[in-house]
Jmol script that loads the backbone (N, CA, C; Angstrom):
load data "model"
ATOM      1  N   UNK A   1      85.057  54.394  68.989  1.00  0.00           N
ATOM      2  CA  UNK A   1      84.664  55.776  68.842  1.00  0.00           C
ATOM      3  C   UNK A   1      83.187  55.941  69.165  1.00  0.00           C
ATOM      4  N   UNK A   2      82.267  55.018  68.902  1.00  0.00           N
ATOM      5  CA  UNK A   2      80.881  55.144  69.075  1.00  0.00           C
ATOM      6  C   UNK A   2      80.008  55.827  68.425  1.00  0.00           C
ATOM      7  N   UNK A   3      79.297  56.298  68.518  1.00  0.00           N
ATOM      8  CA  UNK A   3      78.107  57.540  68.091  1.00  0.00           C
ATOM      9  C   UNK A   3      78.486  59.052  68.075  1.00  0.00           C
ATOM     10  N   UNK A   4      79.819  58.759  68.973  1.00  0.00           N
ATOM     11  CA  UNK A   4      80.415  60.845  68.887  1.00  0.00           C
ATOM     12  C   UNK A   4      81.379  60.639  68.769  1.00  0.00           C
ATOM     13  N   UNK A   5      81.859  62.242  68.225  1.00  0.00           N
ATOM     14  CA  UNK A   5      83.456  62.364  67.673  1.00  0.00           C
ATOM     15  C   UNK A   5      83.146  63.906  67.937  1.00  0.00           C
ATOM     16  N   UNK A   6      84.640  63.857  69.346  1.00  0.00           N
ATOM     17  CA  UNK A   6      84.659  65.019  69.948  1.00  0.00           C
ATOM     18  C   UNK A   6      85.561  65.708  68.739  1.00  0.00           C
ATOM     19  N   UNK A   7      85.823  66.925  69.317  1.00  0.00           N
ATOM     20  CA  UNK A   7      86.740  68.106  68.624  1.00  0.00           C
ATOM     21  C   UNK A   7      88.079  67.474  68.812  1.00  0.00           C
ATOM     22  N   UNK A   8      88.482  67.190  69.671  1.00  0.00           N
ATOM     23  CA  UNK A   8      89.659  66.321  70.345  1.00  0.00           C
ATOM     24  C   UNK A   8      89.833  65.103  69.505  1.00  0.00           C
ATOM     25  N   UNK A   9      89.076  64.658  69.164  1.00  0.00           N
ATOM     26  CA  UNK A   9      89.247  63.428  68.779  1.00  0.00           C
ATOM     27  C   UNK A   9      89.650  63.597  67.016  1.00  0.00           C
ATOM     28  N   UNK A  10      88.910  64.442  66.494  1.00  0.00           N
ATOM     29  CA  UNK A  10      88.989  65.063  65.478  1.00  0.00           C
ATOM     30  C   UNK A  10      90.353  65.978  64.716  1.00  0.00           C
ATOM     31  N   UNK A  11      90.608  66.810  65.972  1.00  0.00           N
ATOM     32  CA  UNK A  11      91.748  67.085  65.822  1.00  0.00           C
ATOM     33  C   UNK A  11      93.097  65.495  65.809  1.00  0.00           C
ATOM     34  N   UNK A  12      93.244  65.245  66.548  1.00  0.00           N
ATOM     35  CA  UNK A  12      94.289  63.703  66.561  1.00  0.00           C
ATOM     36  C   UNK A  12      93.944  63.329  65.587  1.00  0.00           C
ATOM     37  N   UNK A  13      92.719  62.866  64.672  1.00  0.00           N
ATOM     38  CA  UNK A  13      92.452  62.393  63.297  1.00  0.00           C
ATOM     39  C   UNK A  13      93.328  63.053  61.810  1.00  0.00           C
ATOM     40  N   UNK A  14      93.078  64.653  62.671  1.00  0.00           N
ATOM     41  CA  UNK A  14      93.730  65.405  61.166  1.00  0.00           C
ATOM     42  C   UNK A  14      95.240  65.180  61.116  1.00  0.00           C
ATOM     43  N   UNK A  15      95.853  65.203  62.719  1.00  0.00           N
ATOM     44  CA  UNK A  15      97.321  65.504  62.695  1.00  0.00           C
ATOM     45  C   UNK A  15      97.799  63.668  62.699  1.00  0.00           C
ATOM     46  N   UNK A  16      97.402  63.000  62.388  1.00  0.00           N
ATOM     47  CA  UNK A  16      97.986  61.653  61.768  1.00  0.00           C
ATOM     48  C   UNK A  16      97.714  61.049  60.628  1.00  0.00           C
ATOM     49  N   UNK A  17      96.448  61.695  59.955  1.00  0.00           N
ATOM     50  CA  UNK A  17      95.910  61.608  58.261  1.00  0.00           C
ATOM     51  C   UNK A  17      95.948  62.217  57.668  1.00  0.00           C
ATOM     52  N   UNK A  18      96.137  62.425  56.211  1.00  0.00           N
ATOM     53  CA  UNK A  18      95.403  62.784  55.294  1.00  0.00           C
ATOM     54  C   UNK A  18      94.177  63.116  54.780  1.00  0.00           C
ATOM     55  N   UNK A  19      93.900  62.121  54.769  1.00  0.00           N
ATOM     56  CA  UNK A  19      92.444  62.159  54.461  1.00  0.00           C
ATOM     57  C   UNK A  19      91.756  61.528  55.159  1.00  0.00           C
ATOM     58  N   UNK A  20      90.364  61.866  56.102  1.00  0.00           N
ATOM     59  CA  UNK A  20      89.533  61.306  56.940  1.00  0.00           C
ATOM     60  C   UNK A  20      88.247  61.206  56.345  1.00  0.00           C
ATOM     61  N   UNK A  21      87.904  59.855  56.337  1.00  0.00           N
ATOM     62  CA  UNK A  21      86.862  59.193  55.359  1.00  0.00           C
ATOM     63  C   UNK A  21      85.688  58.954  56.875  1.00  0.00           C
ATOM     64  N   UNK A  22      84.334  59.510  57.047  1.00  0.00           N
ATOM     65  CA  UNK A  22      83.803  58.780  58.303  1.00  0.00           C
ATOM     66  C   UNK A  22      82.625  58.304  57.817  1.00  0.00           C
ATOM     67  N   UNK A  23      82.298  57.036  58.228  1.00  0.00           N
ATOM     68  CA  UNK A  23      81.333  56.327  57.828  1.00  0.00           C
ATOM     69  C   UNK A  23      80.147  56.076  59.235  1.00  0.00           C
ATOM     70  N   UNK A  24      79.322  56.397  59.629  1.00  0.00           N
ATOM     71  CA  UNK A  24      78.130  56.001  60.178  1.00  0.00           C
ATOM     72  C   UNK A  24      77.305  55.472  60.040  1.00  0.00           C
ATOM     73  N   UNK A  25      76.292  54.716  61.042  1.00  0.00           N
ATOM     74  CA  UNK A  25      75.522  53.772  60.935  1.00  0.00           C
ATOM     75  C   UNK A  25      74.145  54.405  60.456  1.00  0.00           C
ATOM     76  N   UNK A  26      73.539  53.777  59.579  1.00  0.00           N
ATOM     77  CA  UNK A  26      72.228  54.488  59.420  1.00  0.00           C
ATOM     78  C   UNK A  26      71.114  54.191  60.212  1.00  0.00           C
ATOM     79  N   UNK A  27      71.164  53.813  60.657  1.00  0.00           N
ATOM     80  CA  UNK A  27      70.383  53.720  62.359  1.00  0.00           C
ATOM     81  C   UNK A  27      69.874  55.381  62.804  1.00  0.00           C
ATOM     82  N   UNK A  28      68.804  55.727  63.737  1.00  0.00           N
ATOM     83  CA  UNK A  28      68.854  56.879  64.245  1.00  0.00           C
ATOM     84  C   UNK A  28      69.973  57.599  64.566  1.00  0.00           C
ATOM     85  N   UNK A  29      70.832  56.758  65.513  1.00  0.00           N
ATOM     86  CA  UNK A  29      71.809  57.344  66.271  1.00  0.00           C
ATOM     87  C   UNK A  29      73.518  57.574  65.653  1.00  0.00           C
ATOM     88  N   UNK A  30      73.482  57.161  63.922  1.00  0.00           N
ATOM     89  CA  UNK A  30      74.358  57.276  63.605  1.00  0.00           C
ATOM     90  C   UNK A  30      74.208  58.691  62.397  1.00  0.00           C
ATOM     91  N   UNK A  31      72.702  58.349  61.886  1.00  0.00           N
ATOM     92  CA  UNK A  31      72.331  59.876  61.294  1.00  0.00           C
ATOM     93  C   UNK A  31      72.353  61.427  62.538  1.00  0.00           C
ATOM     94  N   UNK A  32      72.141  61.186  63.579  1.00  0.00           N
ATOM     95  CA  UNK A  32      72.492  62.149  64.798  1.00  0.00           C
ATOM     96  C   UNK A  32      73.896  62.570  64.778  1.00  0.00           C
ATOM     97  N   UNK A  33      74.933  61.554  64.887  1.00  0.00           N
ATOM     98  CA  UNK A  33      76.016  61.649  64.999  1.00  0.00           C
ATOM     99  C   UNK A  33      76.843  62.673  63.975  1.00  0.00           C
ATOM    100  N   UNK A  34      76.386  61.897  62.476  1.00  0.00           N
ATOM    101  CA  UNK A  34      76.479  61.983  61.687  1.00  0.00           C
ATOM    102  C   UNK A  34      76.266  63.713  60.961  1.00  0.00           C
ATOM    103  N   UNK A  35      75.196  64.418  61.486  1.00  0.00           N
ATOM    104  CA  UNK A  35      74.528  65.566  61.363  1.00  0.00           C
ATOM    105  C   UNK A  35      75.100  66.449  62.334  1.00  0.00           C
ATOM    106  N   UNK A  36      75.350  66.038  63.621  1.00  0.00           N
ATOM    107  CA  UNK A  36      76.538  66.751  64.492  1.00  0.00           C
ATOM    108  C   UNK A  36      78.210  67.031  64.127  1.00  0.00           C
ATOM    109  N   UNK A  37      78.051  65.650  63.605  1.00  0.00           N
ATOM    110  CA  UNK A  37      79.674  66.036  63.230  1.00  0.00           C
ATOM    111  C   UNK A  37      79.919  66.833  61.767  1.00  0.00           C
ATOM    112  N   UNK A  38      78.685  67.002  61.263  1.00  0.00           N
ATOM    113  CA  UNK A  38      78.654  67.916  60.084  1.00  0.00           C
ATOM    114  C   UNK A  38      78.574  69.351  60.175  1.00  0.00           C
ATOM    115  N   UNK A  39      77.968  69.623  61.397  1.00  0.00           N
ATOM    116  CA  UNK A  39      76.934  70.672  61.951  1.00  0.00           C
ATOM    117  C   UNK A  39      78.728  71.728  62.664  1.00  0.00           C
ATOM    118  N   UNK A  40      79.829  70.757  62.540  1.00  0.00           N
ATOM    119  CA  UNK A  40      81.066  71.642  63.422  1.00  0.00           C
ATOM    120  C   UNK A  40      82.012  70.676  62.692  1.00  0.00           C
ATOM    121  N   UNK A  41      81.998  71.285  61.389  1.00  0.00           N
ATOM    122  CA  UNK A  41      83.103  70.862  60.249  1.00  0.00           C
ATOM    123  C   UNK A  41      84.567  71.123  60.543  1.00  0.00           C
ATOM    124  N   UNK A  42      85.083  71.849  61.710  1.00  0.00           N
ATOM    125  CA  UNK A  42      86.204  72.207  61.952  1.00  0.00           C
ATOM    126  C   UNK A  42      86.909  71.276  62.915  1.00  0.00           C
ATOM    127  N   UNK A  43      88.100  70.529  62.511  1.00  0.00           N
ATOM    128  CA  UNK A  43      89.475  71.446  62.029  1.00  0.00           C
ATOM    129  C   UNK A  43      88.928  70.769  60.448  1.00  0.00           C
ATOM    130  N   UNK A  44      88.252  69.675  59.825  1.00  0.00           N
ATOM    131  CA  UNK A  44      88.354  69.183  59.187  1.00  0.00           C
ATOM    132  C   UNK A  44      87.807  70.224  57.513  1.00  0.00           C
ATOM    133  N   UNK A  45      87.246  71.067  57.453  1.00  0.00           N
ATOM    134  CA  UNK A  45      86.825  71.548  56.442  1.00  0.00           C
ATOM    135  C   UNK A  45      86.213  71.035  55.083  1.00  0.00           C
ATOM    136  N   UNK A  46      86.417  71.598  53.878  1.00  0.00           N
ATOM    137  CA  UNK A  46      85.687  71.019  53.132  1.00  0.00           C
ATOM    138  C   UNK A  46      86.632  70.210  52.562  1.00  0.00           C
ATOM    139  N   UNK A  47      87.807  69.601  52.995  1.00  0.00           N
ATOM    140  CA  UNK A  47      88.676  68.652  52.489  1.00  0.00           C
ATOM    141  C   UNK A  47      88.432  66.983  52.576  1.00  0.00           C
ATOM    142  N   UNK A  48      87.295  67.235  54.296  1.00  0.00           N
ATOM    143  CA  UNK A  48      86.587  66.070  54.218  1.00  0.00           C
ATOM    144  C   UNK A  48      85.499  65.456  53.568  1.00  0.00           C
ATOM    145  N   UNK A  49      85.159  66.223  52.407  1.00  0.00           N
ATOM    146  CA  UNK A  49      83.959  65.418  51.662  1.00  0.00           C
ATOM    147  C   UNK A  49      84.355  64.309  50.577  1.00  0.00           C
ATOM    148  N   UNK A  50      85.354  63.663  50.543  1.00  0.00           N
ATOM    149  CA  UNK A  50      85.510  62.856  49.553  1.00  0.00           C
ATOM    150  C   UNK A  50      84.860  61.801  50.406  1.00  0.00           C
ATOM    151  N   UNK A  51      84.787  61.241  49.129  1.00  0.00           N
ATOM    152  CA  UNK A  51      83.795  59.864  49.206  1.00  0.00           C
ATOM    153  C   UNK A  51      84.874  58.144  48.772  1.00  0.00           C
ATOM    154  N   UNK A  52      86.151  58.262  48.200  1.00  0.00           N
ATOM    155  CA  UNK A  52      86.744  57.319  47.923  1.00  0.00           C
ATOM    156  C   UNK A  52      87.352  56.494  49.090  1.00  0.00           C
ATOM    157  N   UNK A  53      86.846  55.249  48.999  1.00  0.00           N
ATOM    158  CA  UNK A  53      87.604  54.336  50.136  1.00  0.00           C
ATOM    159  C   UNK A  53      89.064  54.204  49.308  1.00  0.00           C
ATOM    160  N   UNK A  54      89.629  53.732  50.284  1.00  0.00           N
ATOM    161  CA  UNK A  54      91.121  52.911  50.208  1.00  0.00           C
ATOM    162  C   UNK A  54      91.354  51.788  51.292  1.00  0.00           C
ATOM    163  N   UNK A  55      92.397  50.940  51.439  1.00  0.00           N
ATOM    164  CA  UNK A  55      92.741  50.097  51.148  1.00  0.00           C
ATOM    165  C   UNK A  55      94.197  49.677  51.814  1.00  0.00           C
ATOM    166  N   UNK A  56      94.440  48.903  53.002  1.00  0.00           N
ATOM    167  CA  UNK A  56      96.190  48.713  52.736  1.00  0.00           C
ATOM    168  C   UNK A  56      95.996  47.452  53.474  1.00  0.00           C
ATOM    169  N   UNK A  57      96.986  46.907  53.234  1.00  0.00           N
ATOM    170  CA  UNK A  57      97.528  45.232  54.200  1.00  0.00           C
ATOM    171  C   UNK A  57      98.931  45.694  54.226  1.00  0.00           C
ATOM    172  N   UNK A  58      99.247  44.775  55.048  1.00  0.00           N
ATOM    173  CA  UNK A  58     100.644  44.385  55.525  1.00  0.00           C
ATOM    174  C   UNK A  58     101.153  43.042  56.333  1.00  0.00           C
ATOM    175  N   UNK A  59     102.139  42.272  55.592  1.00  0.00           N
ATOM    176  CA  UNK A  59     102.458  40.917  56.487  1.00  0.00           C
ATOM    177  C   UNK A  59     104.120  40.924  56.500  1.00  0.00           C
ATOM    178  N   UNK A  60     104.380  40.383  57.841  1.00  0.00           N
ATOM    179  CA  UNK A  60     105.993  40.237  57.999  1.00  0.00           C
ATOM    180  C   UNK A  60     105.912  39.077  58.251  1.00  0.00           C
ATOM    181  N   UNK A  61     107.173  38.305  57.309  1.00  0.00           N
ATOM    182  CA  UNK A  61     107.199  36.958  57.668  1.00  0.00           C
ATOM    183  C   UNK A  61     108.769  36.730  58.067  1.00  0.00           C
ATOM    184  N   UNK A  62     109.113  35.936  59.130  1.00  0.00           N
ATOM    185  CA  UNK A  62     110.387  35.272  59.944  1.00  0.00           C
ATOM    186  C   UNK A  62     110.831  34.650  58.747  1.00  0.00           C
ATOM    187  N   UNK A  63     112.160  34.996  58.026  1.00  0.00           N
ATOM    188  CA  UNK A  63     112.895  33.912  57.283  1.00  0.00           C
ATOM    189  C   UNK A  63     113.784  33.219  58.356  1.00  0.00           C
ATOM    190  N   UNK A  64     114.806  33.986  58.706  1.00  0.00           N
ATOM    191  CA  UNK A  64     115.658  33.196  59.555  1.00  0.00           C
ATOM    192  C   UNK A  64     115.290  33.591  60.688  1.00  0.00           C
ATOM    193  N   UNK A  65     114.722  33.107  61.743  1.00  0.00           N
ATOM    194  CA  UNK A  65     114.851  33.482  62.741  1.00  0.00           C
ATOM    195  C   UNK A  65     114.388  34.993  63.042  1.00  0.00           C
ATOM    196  N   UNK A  66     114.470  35.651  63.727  1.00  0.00           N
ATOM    197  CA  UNK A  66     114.735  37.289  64.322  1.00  0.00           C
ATOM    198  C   UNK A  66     115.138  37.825  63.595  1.00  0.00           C
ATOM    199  N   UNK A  67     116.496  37.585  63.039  1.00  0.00           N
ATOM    200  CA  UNK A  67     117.379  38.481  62.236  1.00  0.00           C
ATOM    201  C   UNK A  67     117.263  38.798  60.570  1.00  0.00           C
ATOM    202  N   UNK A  68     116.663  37.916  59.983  1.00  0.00           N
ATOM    203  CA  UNK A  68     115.996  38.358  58.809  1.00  0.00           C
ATOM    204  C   UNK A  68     114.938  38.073  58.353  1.00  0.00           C
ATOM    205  N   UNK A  69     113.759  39.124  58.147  1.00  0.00           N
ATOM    206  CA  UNK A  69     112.368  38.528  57.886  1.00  0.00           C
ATOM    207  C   UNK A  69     111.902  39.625  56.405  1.00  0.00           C
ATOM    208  N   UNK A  70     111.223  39.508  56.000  1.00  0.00           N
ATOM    209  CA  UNK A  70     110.365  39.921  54.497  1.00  0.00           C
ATOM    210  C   UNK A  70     109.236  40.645  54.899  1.00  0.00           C
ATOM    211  N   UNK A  71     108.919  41.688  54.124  1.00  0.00           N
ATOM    212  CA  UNK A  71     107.553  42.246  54.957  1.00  0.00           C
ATOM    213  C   UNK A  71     107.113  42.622  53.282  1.00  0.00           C
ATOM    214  N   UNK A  72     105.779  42.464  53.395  1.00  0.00           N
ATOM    215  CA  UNK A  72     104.953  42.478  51.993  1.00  0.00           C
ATOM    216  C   UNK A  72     104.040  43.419  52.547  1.00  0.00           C
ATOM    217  N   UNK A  73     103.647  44.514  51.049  1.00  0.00           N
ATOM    218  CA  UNK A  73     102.568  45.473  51.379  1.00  0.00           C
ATOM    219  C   UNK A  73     101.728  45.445  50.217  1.00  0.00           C
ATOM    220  N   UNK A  74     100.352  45.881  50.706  1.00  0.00           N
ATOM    221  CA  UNK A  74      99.366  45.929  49.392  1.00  0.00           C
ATOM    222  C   UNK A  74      98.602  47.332  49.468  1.00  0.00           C
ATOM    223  N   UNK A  75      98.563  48.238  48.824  1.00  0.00           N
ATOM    224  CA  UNK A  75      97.844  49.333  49.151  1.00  0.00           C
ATOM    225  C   UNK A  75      96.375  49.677  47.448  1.00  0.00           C
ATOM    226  N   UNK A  76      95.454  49.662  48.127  1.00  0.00           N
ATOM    227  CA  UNK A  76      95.032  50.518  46.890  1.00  0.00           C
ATOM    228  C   UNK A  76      94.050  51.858  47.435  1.00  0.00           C
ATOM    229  N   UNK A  77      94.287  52.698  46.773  1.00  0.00           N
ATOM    230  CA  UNK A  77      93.920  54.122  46.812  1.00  0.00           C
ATOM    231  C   UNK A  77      92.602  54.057  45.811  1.00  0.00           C
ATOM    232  N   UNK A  78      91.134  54.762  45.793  1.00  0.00           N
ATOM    233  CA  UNK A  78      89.689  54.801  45.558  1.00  0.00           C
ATOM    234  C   UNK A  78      89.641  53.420  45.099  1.00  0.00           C
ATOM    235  N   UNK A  79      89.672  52.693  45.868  1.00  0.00           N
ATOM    236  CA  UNK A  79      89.337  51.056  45.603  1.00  0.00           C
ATOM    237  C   UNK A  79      87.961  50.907  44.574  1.00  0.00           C
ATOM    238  N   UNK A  80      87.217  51.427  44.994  1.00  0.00           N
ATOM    239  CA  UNK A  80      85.962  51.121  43.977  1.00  0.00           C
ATOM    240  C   UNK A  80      85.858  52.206  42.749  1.00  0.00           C
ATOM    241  N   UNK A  81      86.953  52.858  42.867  1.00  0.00           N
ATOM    242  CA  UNK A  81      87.216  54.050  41.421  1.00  0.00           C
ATOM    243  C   UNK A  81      86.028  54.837  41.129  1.00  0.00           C
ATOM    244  N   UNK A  82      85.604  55.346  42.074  1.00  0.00           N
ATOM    245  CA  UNK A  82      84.265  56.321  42.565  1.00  0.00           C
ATOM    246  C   UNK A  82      85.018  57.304  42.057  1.00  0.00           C
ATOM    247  N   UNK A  83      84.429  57.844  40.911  1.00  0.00           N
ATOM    248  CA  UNK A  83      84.634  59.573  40.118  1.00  0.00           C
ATOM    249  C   UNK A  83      83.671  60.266  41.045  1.00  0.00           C
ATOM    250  N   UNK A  84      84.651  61.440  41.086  1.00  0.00           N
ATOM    251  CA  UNK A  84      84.495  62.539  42.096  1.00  0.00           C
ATOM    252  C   UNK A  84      84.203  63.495  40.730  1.00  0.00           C
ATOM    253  N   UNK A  85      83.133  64.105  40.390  1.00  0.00           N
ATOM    254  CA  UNK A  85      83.194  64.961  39.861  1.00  0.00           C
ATOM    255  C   UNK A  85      83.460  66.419  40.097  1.00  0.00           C
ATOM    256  N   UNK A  86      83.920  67.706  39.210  1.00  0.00           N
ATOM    257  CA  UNK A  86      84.242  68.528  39.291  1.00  0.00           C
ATOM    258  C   UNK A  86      82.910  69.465  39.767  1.00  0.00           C
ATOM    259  N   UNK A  87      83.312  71.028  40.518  1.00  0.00           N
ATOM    260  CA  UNK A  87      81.353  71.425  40.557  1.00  0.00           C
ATOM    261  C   UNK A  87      81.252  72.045  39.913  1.00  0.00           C
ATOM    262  N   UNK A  88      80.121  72.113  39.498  1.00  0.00           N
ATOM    263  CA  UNK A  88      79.529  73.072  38.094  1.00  0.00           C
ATOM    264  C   UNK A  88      80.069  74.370  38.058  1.00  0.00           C
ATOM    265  N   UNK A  89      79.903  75.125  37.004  1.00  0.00           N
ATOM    266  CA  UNK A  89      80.524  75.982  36.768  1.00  0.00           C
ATOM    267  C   UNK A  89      79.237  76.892  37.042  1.00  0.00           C
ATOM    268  N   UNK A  90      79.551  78.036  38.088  1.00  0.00           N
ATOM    269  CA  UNK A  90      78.500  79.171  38.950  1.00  0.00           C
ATOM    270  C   UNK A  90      78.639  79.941  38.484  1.00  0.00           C
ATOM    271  N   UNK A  91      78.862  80.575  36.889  1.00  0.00           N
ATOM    272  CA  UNK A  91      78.992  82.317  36.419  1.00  0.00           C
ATOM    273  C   UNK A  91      78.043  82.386  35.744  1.00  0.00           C
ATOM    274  N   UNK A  92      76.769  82.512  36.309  1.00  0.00           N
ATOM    275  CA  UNK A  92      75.535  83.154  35.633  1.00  0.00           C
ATOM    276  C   UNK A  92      75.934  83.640  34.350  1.00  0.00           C
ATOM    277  N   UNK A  93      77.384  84.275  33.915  1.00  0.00           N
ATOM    278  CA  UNK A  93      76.949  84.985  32.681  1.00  0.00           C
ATOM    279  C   UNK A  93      78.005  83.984  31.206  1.00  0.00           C
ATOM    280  N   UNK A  94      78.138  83.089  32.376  1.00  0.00           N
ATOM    281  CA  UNK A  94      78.566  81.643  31.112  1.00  0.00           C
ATOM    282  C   UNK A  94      78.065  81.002  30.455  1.00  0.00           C
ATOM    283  N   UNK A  95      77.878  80.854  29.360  1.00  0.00           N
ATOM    284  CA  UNK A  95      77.177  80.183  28.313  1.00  0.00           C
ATOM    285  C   UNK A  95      77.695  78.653  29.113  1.00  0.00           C
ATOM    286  N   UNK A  96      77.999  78.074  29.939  1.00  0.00           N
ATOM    287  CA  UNK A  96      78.590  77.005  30.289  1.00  0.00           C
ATOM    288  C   UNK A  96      77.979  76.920  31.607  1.00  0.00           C
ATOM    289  N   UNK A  97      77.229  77.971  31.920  1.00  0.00           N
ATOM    290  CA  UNK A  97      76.260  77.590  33.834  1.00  0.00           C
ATOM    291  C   UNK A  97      75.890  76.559  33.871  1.00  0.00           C
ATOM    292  N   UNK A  98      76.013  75.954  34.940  1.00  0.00           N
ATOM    293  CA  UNK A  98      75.424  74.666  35.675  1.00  0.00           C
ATOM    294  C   UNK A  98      75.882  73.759  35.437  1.00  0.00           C
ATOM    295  N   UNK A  99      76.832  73.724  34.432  1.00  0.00           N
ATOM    296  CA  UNK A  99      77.760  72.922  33.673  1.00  0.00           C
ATOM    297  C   UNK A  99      78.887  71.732  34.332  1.00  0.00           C
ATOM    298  N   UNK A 100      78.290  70.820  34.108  1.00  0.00           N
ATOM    299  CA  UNK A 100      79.419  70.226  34.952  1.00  0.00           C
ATOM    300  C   UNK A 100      80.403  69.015  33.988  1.00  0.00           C
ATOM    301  N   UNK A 101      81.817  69.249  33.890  1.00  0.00           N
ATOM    302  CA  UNK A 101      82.140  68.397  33.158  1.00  0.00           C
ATOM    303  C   UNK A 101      82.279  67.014  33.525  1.00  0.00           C
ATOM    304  N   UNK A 102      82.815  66.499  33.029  1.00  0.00           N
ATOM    305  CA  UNK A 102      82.323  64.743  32.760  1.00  0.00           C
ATOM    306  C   UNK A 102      84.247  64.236  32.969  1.00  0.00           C
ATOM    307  N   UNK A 103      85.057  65.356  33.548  1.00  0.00           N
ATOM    308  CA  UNK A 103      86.543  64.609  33.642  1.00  0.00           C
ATOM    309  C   UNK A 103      86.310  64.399  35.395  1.00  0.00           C
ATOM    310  N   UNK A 104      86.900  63.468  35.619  1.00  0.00           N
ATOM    311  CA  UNK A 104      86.903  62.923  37.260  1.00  0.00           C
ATOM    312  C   UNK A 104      88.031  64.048  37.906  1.00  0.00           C
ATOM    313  N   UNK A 105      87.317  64.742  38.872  1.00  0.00           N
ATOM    314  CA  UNK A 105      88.240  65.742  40.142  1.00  0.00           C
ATOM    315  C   UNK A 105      89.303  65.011  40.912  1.00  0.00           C
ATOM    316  N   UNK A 106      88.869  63.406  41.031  1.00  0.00           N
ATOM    317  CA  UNK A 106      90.193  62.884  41.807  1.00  0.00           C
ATOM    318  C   UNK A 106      91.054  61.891  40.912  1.00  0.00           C
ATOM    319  N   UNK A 107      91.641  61.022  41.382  1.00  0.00           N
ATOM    320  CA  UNK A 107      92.448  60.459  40.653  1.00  0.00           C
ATOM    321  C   UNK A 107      91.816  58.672  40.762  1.00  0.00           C
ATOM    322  N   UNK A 108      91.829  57.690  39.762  1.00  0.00           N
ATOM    323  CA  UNK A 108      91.156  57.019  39.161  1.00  0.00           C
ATOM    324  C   UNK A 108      91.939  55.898  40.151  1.00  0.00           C
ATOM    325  N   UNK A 109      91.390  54.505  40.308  1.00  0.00           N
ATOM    326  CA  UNK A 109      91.694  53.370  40.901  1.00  0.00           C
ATOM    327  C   UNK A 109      93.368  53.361  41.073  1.00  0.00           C
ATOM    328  N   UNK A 110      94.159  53.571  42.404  1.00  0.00           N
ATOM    329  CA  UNK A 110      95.892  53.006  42.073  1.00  0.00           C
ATOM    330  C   UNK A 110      95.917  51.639  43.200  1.00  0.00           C
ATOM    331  N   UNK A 111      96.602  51.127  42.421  1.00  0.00           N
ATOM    332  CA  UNK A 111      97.387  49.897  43.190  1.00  0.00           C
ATOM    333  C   UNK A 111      98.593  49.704  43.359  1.00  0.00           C
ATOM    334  N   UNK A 112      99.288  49.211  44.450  1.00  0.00           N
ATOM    335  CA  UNK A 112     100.559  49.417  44.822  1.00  0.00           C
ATOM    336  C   UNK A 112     100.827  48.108  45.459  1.00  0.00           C
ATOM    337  N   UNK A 113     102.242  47.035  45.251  1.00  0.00           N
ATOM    338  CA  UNK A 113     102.470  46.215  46.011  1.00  0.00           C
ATOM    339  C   UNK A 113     103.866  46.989  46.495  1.00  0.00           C
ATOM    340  N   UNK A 114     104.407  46.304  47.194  1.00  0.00           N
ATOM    341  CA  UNK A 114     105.669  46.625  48.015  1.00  0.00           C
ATOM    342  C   UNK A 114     106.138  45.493  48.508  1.00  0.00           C
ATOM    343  N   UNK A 115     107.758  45.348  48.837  1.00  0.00           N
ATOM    344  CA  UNK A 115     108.397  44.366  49.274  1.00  0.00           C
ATOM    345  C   UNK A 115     109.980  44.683  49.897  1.00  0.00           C
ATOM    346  N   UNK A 116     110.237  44.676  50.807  1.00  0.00           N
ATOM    347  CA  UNK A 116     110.941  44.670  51.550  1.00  0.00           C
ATOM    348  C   UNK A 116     111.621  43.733  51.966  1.00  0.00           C
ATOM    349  N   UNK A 117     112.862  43.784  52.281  1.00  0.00           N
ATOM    350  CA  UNK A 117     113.884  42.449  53.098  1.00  0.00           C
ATOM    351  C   UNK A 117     115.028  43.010  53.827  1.00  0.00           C
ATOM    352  N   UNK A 118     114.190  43.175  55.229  1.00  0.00           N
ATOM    353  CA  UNK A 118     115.760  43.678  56.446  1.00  0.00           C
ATOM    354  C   UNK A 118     116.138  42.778  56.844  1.00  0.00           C
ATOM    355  N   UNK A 119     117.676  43.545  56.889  1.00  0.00           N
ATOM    356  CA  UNK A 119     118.516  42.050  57.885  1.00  0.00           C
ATOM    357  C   UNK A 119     119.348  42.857  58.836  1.00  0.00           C
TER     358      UNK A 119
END
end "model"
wireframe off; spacefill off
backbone 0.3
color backbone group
């Protein structure tokens, strides 16, 4: 992908993910990038600001031959269990302004194995 991420490219990102996590280099040319691709938030919106990595493997192993093999999966979802907090509460006339509570907006460390056997 490099240093840019066209509209095109962006779009194909949304229509095969969920969630698009983008990480850049802090180098000049990845804060550039980085500030451009912020600067034309669309198709992606404000759905792209999470900050939680995740996580998956996958191995297929040959039992017999071709015809029957095992496939093992490992997934974990906010791997480093980064709380997303909620945003403050904006009603000037709330005894509760600026307020931000202390329950996590996303959902807390999951882990998942999986196991499979086609024949």
């Amino acid at each position: 992908m490099g240093c840019t991420l066209s509209q095109r490219q962006q779009q194909l990102l949304e229509k095969h993910f969920r969630e698009v996590i983008l990480l850049m280099d802090g180098d000049k040319a990845g804060r550039t990038a980085g500030a451009a691709t912020a600067d034309d938030p669309l198709p992606f919106g404000a759905a792209s600001q999470s900050v939680a990595a995740h996580l998956g493997h996958g191995k297929r192993f040959a039992i017999i031959g071709e015809r029957v093999s095992a496939q093992f999966r490992f997934e974990a979802f906010n791997i480093f269990n980064t709380p997303i907090r909620n945003a403050p509460n904006n009603d000037p006339n709330s005894t509760q302004f600026g307020f931000v509570s202390v329950n996590q907006g996303n959902f807390p460390r999951q882990i998942q194995l999986g196991f499979k056997l086609p024949f």
